[in-house]
N, C-alpha and C positions, 0 to 999 in steps of 0.2 A: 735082582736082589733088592729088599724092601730093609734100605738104609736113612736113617734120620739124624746122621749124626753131621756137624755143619762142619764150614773149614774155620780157619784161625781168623779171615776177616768177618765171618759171620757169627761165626761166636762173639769177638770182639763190637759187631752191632747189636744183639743181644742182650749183651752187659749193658751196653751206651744205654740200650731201653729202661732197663731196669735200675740201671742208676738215675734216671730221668725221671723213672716214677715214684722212686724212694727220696730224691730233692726238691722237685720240680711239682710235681702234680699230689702228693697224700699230704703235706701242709696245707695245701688249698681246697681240698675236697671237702671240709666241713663248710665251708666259708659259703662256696659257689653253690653247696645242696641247700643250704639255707637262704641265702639271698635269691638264688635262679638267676643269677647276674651270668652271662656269656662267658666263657674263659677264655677270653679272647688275650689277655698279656700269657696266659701261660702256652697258646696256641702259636704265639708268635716265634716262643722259647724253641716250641717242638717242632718248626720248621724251622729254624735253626738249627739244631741239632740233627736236622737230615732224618725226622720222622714221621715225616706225614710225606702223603701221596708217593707209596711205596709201588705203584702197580704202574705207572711211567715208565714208559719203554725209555732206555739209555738215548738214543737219538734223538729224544724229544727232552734230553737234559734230568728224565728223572735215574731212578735206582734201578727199576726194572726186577727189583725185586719176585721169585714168583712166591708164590702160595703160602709155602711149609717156612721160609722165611721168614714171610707178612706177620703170618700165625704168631708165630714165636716173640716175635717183636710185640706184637699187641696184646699177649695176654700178661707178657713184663708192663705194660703201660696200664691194660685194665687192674694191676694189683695195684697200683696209686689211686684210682678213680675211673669206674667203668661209662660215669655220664662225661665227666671231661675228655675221657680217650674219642666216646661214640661219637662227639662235638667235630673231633676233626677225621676218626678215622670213618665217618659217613663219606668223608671225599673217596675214598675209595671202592665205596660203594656207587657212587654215581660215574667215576670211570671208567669202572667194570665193562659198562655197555660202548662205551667210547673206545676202549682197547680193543676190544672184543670185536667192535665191526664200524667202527671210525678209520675212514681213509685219511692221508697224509694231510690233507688241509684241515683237514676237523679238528686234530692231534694236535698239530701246531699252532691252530689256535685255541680252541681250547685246554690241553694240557701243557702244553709248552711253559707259557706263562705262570702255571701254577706251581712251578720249580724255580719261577724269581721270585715270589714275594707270599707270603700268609694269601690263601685264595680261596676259598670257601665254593660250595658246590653241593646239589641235593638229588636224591634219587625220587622221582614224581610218580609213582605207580597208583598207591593203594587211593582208594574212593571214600566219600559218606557210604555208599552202599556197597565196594567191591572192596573187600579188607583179602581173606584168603585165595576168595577166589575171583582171580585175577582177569579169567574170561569174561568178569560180568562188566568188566570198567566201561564208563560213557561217556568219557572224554571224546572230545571228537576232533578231525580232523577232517577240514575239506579241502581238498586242489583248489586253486584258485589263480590259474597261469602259470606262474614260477613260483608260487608262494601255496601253503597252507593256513588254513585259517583255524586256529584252534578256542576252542569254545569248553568248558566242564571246571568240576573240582576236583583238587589232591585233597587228602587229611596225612591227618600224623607224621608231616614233614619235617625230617631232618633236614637243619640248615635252612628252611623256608625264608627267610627274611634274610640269612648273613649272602647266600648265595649266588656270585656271579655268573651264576647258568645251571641248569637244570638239566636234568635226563627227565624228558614224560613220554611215559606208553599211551598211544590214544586211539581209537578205531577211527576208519573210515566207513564203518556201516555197524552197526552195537549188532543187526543180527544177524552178523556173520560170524562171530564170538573173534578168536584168536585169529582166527583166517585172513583178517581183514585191520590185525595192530600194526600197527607204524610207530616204530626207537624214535625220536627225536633230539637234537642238543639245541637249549631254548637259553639264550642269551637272558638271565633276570634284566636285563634293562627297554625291552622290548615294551611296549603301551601295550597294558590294558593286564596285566601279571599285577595280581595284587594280595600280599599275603594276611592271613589271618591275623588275631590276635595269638600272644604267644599259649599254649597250654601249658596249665599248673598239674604237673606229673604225678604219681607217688614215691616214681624213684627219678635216676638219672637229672635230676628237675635244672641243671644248669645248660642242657641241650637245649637246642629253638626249635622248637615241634610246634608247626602247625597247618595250618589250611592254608593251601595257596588256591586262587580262582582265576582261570586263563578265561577274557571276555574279547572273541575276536582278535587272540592275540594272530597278527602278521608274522609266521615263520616263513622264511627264503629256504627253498626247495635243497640246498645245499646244505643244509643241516639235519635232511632224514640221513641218518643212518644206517645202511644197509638198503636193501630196497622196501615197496609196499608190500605189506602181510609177514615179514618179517620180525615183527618187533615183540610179538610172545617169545619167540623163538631166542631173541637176543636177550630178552631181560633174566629167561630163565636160566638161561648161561649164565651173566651174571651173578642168578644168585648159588649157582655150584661153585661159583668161587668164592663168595663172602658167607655162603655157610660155615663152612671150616671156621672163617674170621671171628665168628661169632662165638663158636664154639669155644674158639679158643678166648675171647672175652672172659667165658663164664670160669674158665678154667683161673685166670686173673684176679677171679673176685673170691671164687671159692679156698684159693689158698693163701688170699689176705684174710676172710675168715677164719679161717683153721688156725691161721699163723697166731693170730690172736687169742682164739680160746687155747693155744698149748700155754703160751704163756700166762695165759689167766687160770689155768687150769692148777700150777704149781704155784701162782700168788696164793692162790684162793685156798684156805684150809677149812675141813670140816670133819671131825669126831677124829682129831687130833693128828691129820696128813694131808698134804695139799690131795683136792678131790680130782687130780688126777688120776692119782694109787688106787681110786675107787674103779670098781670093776664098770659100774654102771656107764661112769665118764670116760675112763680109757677105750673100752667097744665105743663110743659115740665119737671119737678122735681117730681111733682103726679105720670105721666106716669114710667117715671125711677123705683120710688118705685113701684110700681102692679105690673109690669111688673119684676122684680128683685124676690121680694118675689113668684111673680108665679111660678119662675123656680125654686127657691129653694125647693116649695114644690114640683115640679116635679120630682128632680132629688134625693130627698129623698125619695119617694114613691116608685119610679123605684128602688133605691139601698135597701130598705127596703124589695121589692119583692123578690129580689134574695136573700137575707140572711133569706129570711124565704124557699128557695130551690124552692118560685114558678116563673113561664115562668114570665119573664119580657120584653121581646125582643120588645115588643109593647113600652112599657113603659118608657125604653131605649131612644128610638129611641124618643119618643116625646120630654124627657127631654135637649136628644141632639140637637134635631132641632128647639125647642123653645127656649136653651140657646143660638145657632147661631148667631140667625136673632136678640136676643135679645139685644146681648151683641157687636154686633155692630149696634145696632138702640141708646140704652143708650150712648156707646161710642160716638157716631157722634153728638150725642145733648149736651153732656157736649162739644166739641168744642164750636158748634152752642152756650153756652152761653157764654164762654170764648171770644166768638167773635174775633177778630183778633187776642187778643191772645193763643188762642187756637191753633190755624192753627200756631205757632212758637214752634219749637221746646225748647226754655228754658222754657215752663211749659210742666206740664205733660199729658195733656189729648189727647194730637195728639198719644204718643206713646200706649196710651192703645188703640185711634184708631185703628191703625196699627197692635198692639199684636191681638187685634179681632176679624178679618178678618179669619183669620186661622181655627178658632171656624167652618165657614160655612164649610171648606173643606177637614181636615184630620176626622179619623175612621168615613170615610161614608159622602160622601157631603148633601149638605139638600136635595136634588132630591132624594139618597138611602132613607131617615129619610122617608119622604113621599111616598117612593115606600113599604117599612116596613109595615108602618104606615094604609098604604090602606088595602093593603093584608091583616091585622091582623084584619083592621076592615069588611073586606068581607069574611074571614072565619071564625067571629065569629057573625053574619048576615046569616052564613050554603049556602052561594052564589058561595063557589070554594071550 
């Protein structure tokens, strides 16, 4: 039976989120989009409050949180600020491969620790030249005794600079494609890891997104993950669990959008009624809701899949590609009623424009979602 309804302590975390995001994190969100300053006192807040690094298996000190949980939590945090939620909830994107296929010593020293103190941590995949597809990556990796010797670049790294270790996918041969990737957990303090300058975003702009370059960096054999040729195999795991995450992001942002133009909708009078009462704006407030509530059933369905251990990668993929397109069709309409004032920056709904955008193009742009999306439905149609 396909139930989403949580118990009294989960619900009661839920709430914790959403009050966190209505005190805690939407005061601050203009602040941090404009300066690009780190959110680093409100991050400290949020591991305080027992919300970050939700995918911590209980023995290792964390929540152990699964999926439909996570979800929930983070789209209460992305309706505060979806660049200051992504700031820390990329840690759980980079644990994803460490839970997934980190044995007992990996865990306790890498996750352990990050359930005593604010700890930051980044997911190393995407390339200057390997963005979607992920088989093309040329980071490399050589045996060398007990150690691996890695050489290449990441881009568009979350956490790039704040990060006390790293997850990178990297080949031991480029032309073997996935055949030949190797998971690693790569200690940020290791010689010769050196991260880029920060990137100036359009949206999200207070997250640390940049280029890291590994030159000879020295990993000890005890930080692969799983075994050699393994490491496509684990990252795309991975992202069958933080898809949902995402998804449900968008779903965070689009019903702080909404929320706003209802209320602007009955400030705002024109030909003598607030332009709610107008047919034109009421169907543009309709839409926002079906469309909002669609994806949240999606991206609960999808997270719900995988905490019951079944294939979600379909499911995933829709939830992320429906929240995309959704969560900036929602965002650009509440402009569209804010009208001039929307399109200014001293209200809010240009900048959740902006944070949106992003949605269509990081784990997997909407062309991946629908190349997914195809495949799953031609191989389960017995057609490939």
């Amino acid at each position: 039976m396909l139930d989403f309804s949580l118990n009294e302590d989960q619900k009661a975390f839920v709430d914790t989120a959403k009050q966190f995001a209505v005190q805690e994190i939407m005061p601050n969100a203009a602040h941090y989009d404009q300066t690009m300053e780190y959110p680093w006192p409100v991050i400290e807040k949020a591991h305080e409050a027992g919300l970050m690094n939700l995918y911590i298996p209980q023995e290792y000190g964390g929540l152990g949180l699964g999926a439909l949980e996570s979800a929930m939590v983070y789209e209460q945090l992305a309706y505060g600020c979806s660049g200051i939620t992504t700031a820390f909830a990329a840690n759980d994107l980079a644990l994803g491969p460490l839970v997934i296929a980190g044995n007992k010593e990996q865990l306790k020293e890498f996750a352990e620790p990050m359930t005593q103190k604010p700890m930051m941590a980044a997911y190393c995949v995407t390339e200057p030249g390997a963005g979607s597809d992920v088989s093309a990556i040329r980071t490399t990796a050589k045996k060398d005794g007990d150690h691996y010797i890695l050489n290449g670049s990441k881009m568009w790294i979350t956490n790039a600079s704040r990060a006390k270790w790293h997850f990178v996918l990297a080949t031991t041969d480029p032309s073997l494609g996935p055949k030949a990737m190797c998971a690693f957990v790569v200690p940020a303090d290791l010689e010769g890891i050196k991260p880029g300058k920060k990137e100036v975003n359009l949206g999200q702009r207070c997250s640390d997104t940049r280029a890291i370059t590994f030159e000879n960096v020295k990993i000890p054999s005890k930080y692969l993950l799983g075994k050699e040729g393994e490491g496509f195999k684990i990252a795309m795991k991975a992202f069958d669990h933080s898809r949902p995450m995402v998804a449900a992001l968008t779903v965070g942002v689009a019903q702080c959008a909404m929320d706003h133009a209802v209320k602007y909708s009955f400030d705002r009078k024109a030909f003598g009624k607030p332009i709610a009462l107008h047919q034109g704006v009421a169907f543009m407030i309709a839409d926002m809701a079906r469309d909002i509530e669609a994806t949240r059933l999606l991206y609960q369905k999808a997270a719900w899949l995988g905490d019951q251990k079944q294939r979600n990668s379909k499911n995933a993929a829709i939830a992320k590609c429906m929240g995309g397109d959704m969560c900036v069709r929602v965002t650009q309409d509440a402009i569209q009623i804010f009208g001039g004032y929307g399109y200014n920056c001293e209200y809010p709904v240009e900048k959740l424009y902006r944070d949106a955008k992003i949605f269509q193009i990081y784990e997997g742009t909407q062309q991946i979602q629908r190349l997914i999306i195809s495949r799953a439905v031609f191989e389960e149609a017995g057609l490939v």
